[in-house]
Legacy VTK file of the C-alpha trace (Angstrom):
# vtk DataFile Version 3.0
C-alpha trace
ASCII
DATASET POLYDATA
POINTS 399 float
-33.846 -41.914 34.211
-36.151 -39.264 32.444
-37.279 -37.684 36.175
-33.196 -37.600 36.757
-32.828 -35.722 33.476
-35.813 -33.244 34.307
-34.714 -32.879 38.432
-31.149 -32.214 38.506
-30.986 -30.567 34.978
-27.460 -30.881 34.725
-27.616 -30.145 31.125
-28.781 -26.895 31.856
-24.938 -25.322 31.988
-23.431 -21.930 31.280
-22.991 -22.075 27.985
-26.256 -23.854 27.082
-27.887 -21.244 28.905
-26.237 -18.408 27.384
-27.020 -20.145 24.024
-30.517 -20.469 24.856
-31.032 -16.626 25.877
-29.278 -15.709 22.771
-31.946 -17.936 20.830
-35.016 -16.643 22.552
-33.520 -12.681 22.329
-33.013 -13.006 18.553
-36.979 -14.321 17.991
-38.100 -11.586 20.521
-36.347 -9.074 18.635
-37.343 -10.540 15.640
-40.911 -10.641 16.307
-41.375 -7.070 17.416
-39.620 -5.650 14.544
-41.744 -7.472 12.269
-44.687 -6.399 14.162
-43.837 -3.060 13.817
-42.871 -3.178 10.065
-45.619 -5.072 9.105
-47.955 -2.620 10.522
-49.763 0.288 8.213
-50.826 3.772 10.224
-49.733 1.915 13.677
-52.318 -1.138 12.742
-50.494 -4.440 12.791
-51.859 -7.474 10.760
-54.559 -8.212 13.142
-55.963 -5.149 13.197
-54.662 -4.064 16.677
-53.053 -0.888 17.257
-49.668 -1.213 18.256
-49.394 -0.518 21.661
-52.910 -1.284 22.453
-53.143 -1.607 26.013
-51.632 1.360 26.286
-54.454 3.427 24.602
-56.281 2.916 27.833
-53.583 4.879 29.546
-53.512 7.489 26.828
-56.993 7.782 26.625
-57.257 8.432 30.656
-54.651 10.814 29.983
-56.530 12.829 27.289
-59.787 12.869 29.725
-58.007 14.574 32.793
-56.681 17.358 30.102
-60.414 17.442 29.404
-62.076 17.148 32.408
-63.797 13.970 31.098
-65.206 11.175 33.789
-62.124 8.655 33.181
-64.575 6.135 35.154
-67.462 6.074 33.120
-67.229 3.311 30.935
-69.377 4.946 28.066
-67.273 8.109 28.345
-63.901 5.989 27.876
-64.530 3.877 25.107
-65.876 7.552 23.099
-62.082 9.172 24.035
-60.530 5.567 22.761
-62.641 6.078 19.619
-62.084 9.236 18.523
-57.984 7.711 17.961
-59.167 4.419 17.359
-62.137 2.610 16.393
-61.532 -1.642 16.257
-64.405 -3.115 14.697
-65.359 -4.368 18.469
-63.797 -3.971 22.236
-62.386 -1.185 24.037
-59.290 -1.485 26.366
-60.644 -0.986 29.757
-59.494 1.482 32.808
-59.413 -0.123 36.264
-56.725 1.426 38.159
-57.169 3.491 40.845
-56.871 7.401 41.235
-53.339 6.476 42.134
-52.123 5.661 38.834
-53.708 9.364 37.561
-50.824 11.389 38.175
-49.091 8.954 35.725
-51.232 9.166 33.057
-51.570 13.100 33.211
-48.282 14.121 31.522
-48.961 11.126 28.823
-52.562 13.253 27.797
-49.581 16.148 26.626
-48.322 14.452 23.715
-49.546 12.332 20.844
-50.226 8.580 20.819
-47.596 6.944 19.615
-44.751 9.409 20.794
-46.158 8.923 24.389
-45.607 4.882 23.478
-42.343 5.288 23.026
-41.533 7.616 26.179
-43.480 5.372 28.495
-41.920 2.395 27.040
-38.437 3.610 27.083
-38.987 5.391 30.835
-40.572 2.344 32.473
-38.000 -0.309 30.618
-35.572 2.059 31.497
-35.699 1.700 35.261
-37.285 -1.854 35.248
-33.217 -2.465 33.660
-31.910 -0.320 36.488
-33.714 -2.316 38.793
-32.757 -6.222 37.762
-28.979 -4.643 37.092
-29.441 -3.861 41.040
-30.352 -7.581 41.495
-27.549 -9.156 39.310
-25.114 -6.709 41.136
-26.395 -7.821 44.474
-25.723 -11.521 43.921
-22.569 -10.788 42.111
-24.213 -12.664 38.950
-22.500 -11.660 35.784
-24.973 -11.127 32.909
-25.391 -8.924 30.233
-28.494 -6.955 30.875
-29.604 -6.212 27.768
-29.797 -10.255 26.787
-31.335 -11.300 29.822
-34.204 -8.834 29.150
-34.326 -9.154 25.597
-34.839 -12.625 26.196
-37.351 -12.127 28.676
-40.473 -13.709 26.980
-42.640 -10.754 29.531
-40.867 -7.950 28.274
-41.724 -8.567 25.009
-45.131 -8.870 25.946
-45.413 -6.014 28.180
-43.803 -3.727 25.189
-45.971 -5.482 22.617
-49.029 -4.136 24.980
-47.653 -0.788 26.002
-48.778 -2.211 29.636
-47.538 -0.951 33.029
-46.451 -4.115 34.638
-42.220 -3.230 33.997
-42.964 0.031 36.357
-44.637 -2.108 38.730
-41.968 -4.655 38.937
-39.221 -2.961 39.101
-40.798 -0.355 42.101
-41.630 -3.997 43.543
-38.495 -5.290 42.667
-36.376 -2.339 43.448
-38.139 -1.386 46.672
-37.625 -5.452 48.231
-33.957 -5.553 47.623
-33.753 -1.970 49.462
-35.607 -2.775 52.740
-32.823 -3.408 54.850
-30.266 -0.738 53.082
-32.310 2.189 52.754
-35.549 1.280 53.959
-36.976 5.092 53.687
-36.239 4.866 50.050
-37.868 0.836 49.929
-40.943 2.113 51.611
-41.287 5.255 48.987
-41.182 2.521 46.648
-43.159 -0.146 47.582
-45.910 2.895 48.441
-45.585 3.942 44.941
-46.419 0.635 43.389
-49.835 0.856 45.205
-50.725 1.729 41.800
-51.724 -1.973 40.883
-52.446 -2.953 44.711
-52.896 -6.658 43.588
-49.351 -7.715 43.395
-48.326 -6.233 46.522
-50.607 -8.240 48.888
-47.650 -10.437 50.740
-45.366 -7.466 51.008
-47.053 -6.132 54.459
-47.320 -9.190 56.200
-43.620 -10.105 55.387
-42.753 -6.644 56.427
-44.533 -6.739 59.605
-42.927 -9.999 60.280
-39.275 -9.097 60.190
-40.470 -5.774 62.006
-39.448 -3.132 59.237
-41.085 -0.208 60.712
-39.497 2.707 58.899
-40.420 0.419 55.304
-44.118 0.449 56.740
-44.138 3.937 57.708
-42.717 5.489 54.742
-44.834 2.574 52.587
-48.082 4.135 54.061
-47.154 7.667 53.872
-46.292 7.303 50.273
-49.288 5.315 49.930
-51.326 7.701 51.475
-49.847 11.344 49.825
-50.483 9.211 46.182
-53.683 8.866 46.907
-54.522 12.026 48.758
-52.802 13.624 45.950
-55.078 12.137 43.625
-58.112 13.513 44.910
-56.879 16.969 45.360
-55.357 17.552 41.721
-58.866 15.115 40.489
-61.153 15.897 43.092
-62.718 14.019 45.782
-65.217 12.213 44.048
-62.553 10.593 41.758
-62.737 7.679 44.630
-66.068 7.000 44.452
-66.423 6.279 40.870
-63.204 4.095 41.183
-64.655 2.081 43.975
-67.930 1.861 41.222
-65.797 0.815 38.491
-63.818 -1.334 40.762
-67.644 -3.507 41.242
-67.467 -3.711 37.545
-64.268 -5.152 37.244
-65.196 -8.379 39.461
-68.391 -8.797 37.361
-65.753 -8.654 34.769
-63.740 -11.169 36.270
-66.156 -13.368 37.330
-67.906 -13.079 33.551
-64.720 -14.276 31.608
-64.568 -10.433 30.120
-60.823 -11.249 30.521
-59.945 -14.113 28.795
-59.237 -16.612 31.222
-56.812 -18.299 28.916
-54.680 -14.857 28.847
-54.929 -14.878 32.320
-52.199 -16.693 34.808
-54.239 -17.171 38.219
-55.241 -20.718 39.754
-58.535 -18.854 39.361
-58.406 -18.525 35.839
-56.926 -22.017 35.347
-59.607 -23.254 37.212
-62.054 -21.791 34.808
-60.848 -22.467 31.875
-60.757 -25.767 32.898
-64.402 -25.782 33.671
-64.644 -25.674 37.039
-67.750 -23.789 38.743
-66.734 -20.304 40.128
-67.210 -21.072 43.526
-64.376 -24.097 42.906
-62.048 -21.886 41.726
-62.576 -18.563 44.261
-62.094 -21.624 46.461
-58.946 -22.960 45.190
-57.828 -19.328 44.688
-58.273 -18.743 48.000
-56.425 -21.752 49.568
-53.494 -21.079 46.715
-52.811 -17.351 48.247
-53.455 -18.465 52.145
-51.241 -21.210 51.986
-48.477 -18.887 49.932
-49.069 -16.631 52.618
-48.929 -19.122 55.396
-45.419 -19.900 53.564
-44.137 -16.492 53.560
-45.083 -15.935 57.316
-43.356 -19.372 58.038
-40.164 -17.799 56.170
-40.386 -14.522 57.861
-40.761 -15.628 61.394
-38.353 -14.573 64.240
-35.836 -12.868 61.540
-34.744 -10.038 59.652
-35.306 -8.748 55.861
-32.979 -10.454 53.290
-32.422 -10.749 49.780
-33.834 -14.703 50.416
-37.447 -13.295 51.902
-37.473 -10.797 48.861
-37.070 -13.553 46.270
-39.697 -15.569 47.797
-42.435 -12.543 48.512
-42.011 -11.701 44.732
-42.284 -15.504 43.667
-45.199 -15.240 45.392
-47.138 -12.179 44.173
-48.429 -13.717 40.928
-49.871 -16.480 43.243
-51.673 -14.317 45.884
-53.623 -12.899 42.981
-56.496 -13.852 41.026
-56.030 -10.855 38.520
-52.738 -11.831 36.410
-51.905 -11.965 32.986
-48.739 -13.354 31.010
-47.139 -9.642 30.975
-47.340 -9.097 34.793
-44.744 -12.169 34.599
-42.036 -9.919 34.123
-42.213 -9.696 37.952
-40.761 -12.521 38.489
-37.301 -12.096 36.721
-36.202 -10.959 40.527
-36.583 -14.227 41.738
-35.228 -16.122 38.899
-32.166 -14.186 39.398
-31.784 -15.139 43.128
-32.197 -18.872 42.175
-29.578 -18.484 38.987
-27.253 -16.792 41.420
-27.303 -19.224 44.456
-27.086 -22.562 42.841
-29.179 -25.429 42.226
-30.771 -27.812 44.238
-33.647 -30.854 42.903
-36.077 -29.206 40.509
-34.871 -26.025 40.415
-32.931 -25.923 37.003
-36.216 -26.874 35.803
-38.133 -24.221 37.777
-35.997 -21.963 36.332
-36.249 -22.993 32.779
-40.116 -23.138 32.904
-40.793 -20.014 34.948
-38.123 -17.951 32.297
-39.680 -19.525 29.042
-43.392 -20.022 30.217
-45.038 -17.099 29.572
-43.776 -17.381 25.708
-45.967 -20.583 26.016
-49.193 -19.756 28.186
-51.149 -17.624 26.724
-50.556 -19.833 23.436
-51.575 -23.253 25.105
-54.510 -21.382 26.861
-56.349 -19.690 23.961
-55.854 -22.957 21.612
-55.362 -25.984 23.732
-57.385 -24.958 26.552
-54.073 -25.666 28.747
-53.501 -23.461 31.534
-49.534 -23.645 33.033
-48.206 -20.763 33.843
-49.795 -21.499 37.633
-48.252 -24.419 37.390
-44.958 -22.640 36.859
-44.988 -20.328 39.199
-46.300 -22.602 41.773
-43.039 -24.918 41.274
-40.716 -21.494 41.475
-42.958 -20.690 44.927
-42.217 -24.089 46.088
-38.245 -24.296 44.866
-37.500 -20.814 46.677
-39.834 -21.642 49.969
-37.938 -24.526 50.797
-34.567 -22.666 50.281
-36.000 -20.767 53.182
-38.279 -23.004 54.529
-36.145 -26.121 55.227
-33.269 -24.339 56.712
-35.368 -22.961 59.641
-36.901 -25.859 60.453
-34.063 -27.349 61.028
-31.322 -25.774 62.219
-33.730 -22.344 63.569
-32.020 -19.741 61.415
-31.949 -18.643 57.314
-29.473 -18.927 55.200
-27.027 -15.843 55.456
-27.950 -14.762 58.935
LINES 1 400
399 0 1 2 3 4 5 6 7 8 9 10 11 12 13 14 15 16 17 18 19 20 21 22 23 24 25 26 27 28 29 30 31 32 33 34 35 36 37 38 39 40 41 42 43 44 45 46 47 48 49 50 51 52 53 54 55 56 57 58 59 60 61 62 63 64 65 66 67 68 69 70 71 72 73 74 75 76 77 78 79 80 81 82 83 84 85 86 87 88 89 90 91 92 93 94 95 96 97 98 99 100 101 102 103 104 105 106 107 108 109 110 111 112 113 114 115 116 117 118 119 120 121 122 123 124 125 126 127 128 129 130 131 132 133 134 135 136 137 138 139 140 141 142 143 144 145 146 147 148 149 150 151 152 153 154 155 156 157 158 159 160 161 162 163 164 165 166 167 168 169 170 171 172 173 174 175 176 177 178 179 180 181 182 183 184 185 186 187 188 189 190 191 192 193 194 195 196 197 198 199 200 201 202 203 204 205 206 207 208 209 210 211 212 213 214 215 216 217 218 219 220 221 222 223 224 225 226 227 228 229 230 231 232 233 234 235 236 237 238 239 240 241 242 243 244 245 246 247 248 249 250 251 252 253 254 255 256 257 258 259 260 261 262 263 264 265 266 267 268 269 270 271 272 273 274 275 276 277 278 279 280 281 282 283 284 285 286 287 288 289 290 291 292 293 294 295 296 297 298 299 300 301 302 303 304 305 306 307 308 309 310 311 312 313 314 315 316 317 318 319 320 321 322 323 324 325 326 327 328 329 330 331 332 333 334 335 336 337 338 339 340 341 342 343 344 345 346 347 348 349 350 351 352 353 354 355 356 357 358 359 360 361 362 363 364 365 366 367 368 369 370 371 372 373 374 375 376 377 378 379 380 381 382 383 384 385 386 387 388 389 390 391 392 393 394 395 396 397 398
């Protein structure tokens, strides 16, 4: 009876559901006001600056202006310091030269007004972009609750991070492939700027034989990056690549919390396991998610189905995740709210829309790793959608 109640869900209805997001939007909004009004100078109770992942950004931004090394580490943490000095830590800089261009015109203004822009620009389109998706599959929701409720996008705001400009050129560029794939390539070429999440999108695309997508992906790619080294100069590469080496010692030396982090990697390690365990189980959890989006895009053409499931995916292809860079996978969610429910997948959508409120929680004090977990059931739910219906009858849903 109880794995009835958690497979088919019914209980999960309309108006529960709307209840629910109201619920979770009213403590998000709740939570970040009172972060903000509790705060004194832009310091919340902790001591954090509000923002703070976003000083990095700033910071970067303030160095090109200066014609300051935004690589070198020592150099960084001084340009971080002279805003902000925590007692210990410094927010680290790992992108590549890609992402300078967007941190140039945030070095113009002050701290906290840049915040705001970047948070209201980015959140901005990252709306646009799921208001794309709802409209696509004809799902009627209100926007502004859906991503209020969002337990990401209050933690991507809460840490000034980038991950709603990722997603939604991610997000955006998938559902355009096959109606306007110059514009989908530009895109998906754009998001380049955190590479990681991105890793499924070329085999998929190579699959169901989007050539334009690829071409204008890699020119895109390409002028950002050439682009990059003109404005920066040349050499702005080579001390990426450097500080790239540093941020796998980092990774591989729990620098990163593993507990805020959502890979099968980190899981693995905060579990205990030996770090050639978990590289290993990393590495079989993005082949095999690979394996299932080449299985999916076999012998047919881009659709709204092989976007879900290549986005599903990203989080999983990656050892490098936190609980922000969840906000990613709203796309999917929204595929599987708008094309009804099989077994398990009123539950995947409950856990991988609430999880990431949980994770990082359950991590840093229980030692408890699930967001994985999560996303590995949403993988699953959305690959046999695809899967299933190939295998047997030879075509996908909607073709």
């Amino acid at each position: 009876m109880k794995w009835e109640f958690l497979r088919k869900a019914e209980w999960l209805d309309r108006s529960r559901a709307t209840a629910y997001l109201g619920i979770l939007a009213a403590i998000n909004i709740t939570s970040l006001v009172a972060l903000v009004l509790t705060s004194h100078g832009g310091v919340d109770r902790n001591g954090s600056l509000l923002g703070t992942d976003f000083l990095s950004f700033w910071a970067t931004g303030q160095m090109l202006h200066q014609g300051a090394p935004v690589y070198d580490a020592a150099a960084h943490i001084a340009a971080q310091r002279a805003f902000y000095a925590p007692e210990e830590g410094y927010m680290a800089f790992f992108y590549p030269p890609s992402f300078l261009p967007f941190c140039w015109p945030l070095g113009l203004l002050g701290y906290f007004p840049a915040l705001a822009i970047w948070l209201l620009a980015t959140g901005a389109f990252y709306a646009f972009a799921v208001r794309k998706w709802l409209g696509a599959l004809s799902l009627d929701r209100p926007v502004w609750l859906l991503l209020a409720a969002f337990p990401p996008v209050l933690l991507t705001v809460t840490h000034g991070q980038s991950s709603l400009l990722v997603a939604a050129l991610l997000g955006l560029g998938a559902l355009l492939v096959p109606r306007a794939p110059v514009l989908a390539g530009v895109l998906l070429g754009l998001a380049t700027i955190k590479p990681q999440f991105g890793l499924l999108f070329p085999l998929a695309l190579l699959l169901t034989r989007e050539w334009r997508v690829i071409i204008a992906a890699g020119v895109t790619a390409v002028g950002l990056a050439v682009m990059s080294a003109v404005i920066f100069g040349v050499d702005i590469w080579g001390d990426w690549y450097l500080a790239s080496g540093r941020a796998q010692s980092a990774l591989v030396a729990g620098e990163v919390a593993y507990a805020k982090m959502m890979s099968p990697l980190a899981a693995l390690k905060l579990l205990g396991a030996p770090d050639s365990a978990a590289f290993a189980v990393q590495a079989i959890v993005a082949l095999s998610v690979a394996a299932a989006v080449a299985w999916a895009a076999w012998g047919r053409r881009w659709s709204i189905d092989l976007a879900a499931l290549v986005l599903a995916g990203a989080p999983l292809a990656t050892p490098f995740v936190l609980d922000y860079d969840m906000v990613l996978l709203a796309f999917p969610l929204i595929y599987l709210a708008a094309t009804g429910f099989r077994n398990w997948e009123r539950l995947a959508l409950v856990l991988g829309f609430a999880g990431a409120a949980l994770a990082r929680p359950l991590g840093v004090y229980g030692g408890i790793p699930v967001m994985p977990f999560i996303a590995g059931l949403l993988f699953v739910v959305l690959a046999r959608r695809i899967i299933v219906p190939i295998a047997v009858s030879g075509s996908a849903p909607g073709e």
